[in-house]
C-alpha positions as CSV (number, residue, x, y, z in Angstrom):
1,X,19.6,-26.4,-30.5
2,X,21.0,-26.5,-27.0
3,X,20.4,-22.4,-26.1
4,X,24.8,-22.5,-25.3
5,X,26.2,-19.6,-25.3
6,X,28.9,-18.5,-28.0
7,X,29.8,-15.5,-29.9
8,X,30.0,-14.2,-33.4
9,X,32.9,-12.5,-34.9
10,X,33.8,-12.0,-38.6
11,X,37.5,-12.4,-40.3
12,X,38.5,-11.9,-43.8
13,X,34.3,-11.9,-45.0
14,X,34.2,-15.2,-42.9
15,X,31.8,-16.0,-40.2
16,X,33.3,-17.7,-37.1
17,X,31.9,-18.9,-34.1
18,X,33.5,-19.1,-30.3
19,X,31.4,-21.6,-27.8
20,X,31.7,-19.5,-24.3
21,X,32.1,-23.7,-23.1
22,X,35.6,-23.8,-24.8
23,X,36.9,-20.3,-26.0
24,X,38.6,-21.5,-29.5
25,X,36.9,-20.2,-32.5
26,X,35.6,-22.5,-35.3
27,X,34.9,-21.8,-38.9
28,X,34.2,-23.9,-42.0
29,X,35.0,-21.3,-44.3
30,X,33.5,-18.6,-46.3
31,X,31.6,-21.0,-49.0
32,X,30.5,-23.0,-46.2
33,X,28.6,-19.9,-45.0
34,X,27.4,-18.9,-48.6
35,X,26.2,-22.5,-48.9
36,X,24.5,-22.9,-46.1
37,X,22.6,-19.7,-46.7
38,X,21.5,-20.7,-50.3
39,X,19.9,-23.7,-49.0
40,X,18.4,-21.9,-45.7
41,X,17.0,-19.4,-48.4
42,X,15.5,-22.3,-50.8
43,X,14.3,-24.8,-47.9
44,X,13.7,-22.7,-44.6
45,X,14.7,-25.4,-42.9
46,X,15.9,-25.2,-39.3
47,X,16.9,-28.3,-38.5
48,X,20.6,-28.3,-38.2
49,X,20.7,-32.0,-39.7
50,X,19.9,-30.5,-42.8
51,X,22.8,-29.1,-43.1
52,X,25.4,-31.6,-42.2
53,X,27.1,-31.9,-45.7
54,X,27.5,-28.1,-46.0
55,X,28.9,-27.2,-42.6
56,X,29.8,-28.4,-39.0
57,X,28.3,-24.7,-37.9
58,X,24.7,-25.6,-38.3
59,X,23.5,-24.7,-35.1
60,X,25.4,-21.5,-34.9
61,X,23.8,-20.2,-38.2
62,X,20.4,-21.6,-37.6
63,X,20.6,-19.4,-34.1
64,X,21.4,-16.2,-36.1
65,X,18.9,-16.8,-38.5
66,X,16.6,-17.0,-35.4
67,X,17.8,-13.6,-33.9
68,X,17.8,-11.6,-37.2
């Protein structure tokens, strides 16, 4: 992780994520979330390349996990 700065922000039960770098929001979509959390819960993993075939937001969750 690069310690960027973005924000968090929740539409429709979705997670998405805004980079303060370029100000458009990105989401993969709600079962991308509830994926990426079932194999965060089952491997504890927090290496974003773990996660490449579930979601492009890696990072992003991996940070929140970290803060929680």
């Amino acid at each position: 992780m690069t310690g960027k700065e973005f924000t968090v922000g929740v539409y429709l039960d979705c997670p998405f994520f805004t980079p303060a770098s370029t100000g458009r929001g990105r989401s993969d979509g709600r079962k991308a979330a509830e994926l990426f959390l079932e194999r965060y819960n089952r491997s504890g993993s927090s290496r974003p390349v773990d996660y490449t075939d579930v979601t492009r937001n890696a990072s992003y969750f991996l940070a929140l996990v970290q803060k929680a």
